[in-house]
MDAnalysis code that builds the backbone (N, CA, C; Angstrom):
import MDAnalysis as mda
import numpy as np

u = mda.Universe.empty(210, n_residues=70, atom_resindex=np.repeat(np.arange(70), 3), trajectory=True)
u.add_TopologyAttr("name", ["N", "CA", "C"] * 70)
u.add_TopologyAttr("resid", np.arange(1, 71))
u.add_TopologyAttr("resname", ["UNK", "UNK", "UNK", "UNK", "UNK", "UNK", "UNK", "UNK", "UNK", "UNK", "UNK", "UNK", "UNK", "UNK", "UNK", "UNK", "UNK", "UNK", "UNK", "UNK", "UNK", "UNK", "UNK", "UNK", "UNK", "UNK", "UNK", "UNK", "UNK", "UNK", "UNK", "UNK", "UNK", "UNK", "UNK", "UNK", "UNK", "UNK", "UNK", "UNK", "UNK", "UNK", "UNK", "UNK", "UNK", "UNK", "UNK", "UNK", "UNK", "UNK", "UNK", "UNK", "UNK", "UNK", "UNK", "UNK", "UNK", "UNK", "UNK", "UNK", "UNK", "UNK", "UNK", "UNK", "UNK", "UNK", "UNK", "UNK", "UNK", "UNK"])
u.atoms.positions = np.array([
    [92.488, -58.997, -142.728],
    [91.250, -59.342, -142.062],
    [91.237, -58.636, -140.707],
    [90.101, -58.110, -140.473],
    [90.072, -57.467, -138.940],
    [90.499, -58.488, -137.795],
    [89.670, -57.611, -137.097],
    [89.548, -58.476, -135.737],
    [87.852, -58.934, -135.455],
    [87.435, -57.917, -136.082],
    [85.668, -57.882, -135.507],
    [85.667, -59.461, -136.614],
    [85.811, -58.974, -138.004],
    [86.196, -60.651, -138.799],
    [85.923, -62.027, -138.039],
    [87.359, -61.950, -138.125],
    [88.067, -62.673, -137.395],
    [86.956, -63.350, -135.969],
    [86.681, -62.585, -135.338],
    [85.626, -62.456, -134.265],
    [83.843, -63.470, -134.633],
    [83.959, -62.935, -136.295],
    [82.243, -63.349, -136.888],
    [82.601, -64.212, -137.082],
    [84.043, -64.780, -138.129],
    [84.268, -66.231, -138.752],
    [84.218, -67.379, -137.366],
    [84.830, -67.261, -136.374],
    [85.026, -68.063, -135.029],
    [83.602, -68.259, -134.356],
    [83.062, -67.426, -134.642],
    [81.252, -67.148, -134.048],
    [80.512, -68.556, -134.422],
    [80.690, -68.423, -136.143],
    [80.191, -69.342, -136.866],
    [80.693, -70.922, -136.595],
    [81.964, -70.453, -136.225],
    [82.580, -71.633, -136.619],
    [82.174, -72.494, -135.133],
    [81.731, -71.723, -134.247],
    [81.378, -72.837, -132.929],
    [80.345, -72.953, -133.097],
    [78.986, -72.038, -134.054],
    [77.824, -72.815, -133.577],
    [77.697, -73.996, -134.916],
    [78.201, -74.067, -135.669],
    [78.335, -74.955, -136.639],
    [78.803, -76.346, -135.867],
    [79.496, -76.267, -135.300],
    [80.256, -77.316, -134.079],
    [79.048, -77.620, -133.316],
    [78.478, -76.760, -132.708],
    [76.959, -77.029, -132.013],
    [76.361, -77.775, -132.559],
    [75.890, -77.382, -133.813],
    [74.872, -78.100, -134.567],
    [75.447, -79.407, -135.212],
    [76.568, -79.615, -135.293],
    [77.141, -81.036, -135.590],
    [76.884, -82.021, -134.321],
    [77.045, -81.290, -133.156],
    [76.906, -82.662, -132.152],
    [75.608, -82.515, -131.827],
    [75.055, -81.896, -131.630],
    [73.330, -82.164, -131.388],
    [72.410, -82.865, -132.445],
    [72.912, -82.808, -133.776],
    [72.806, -83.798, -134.586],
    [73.085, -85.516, -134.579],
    [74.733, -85.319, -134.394],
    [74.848, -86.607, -133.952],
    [74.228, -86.916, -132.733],
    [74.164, -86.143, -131.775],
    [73.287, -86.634, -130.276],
    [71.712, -87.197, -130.892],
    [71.253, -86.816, -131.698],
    [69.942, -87.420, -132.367],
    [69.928, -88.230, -132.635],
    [71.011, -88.546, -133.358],
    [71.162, -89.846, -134.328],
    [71.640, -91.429, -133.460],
    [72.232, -90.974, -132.462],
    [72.742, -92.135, -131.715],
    [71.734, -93.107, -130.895],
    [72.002, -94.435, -130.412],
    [70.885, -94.427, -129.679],
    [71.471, -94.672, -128.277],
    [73.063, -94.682, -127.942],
    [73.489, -95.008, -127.218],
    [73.505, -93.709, -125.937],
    [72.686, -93.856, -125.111],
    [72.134, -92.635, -123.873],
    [73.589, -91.756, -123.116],
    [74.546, -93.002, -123.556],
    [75.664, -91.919, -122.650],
    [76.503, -91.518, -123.844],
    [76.799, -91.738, -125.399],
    [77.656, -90.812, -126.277],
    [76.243, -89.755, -126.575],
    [74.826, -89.624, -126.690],
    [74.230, -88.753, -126.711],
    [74.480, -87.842, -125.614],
    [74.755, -88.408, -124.275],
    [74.709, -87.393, -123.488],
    [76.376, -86.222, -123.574],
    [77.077, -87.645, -123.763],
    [78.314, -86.695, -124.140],
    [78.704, -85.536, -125.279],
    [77.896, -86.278, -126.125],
    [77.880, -85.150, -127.683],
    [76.950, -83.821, -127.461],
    [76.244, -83.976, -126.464],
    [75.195, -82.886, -125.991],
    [75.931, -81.867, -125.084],
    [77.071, -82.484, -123.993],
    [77.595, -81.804, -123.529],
    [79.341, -81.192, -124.392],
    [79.279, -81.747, -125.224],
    [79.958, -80.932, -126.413],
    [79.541, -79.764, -127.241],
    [77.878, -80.017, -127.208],
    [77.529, -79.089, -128.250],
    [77.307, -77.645, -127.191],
    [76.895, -77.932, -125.672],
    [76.635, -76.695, -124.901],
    [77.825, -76.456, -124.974],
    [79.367, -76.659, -124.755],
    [80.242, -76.153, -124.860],
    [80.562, -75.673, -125.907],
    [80.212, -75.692, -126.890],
    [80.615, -74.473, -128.256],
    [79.825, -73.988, -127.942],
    [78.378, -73.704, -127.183],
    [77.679, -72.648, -127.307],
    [78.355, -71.684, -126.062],
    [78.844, -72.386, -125.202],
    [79.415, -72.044, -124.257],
    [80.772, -70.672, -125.256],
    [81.386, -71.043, -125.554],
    [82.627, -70.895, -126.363],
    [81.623, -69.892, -127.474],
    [80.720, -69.904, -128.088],
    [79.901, -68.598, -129.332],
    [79.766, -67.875, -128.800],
    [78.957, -67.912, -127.458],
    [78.802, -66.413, -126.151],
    [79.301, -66.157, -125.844],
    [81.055, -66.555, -125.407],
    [82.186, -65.422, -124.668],
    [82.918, -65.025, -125.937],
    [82.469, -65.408, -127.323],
    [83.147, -64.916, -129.048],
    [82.481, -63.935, -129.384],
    [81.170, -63.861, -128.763],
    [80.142, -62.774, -129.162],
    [80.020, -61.640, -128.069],
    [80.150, -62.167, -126.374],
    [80.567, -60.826, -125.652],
    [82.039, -59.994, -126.162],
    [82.737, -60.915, -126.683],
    [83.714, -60.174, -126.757],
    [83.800, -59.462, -128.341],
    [82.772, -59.723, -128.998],
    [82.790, -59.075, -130.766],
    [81.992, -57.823, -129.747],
    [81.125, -57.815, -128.843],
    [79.907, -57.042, -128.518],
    [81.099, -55.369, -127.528],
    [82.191, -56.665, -126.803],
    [82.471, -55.118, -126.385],
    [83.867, -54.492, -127.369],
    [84.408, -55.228, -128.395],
    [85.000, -54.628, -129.439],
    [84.454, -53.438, -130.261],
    [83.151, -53.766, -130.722],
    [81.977, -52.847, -130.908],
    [82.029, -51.658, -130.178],
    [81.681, -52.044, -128.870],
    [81.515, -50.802, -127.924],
    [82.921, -50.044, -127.745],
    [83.850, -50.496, -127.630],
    [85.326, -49.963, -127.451],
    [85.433, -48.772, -128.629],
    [85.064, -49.390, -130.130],
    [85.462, -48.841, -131.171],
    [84.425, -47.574, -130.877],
    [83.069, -47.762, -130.815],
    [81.844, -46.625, -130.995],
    [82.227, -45.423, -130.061],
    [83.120, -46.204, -129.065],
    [83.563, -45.137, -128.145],
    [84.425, -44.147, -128.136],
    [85.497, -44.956, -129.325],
    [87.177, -44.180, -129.760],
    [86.073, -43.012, -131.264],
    [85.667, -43.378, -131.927],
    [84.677, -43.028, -132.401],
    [84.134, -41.538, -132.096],
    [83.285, -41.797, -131.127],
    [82.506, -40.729, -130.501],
    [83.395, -39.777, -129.870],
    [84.737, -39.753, -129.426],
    [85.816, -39.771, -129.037],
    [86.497, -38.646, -129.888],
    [86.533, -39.129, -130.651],
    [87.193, -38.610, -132.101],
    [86.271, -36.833, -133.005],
    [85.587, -37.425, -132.510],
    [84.074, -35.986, -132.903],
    [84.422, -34.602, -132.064],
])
């Protein structure tokens, strides 16, 4: 398995985590585990965007060794 892989499977795997607690944040009616499950779910989104800057400059690294190579 690569790295870029490796990189997409982890991608998924936090916003899936996202969408589990913003779900349960719906479902609850209790104002402070909603608020807590909400601030769980920005943190995997938190955690998908520094998985995806870093798939984004793997990308760029490679296009570069790449172009490099020509």
């Amino acid at each position: 398995m690569s790295l870029r892989e490796v990189l997409e499977i982890a991608i998924e795997d936090e916003e899936e985590a996202r969408d589990y607690y913003r779900r349960a944040a719906e479902l609850t009616g209790n104002p402070h585990t909603r608020q807590m499950l909400l601030s769980l779910s920005d943190m995997e989104q938190g955690h998908a965007d520094q998985l995806r800057r870093e798939l984004e400059e793997l990308i760029r690294q490679r296009d570069l060794e790449e172009g490099m190579a020509d």
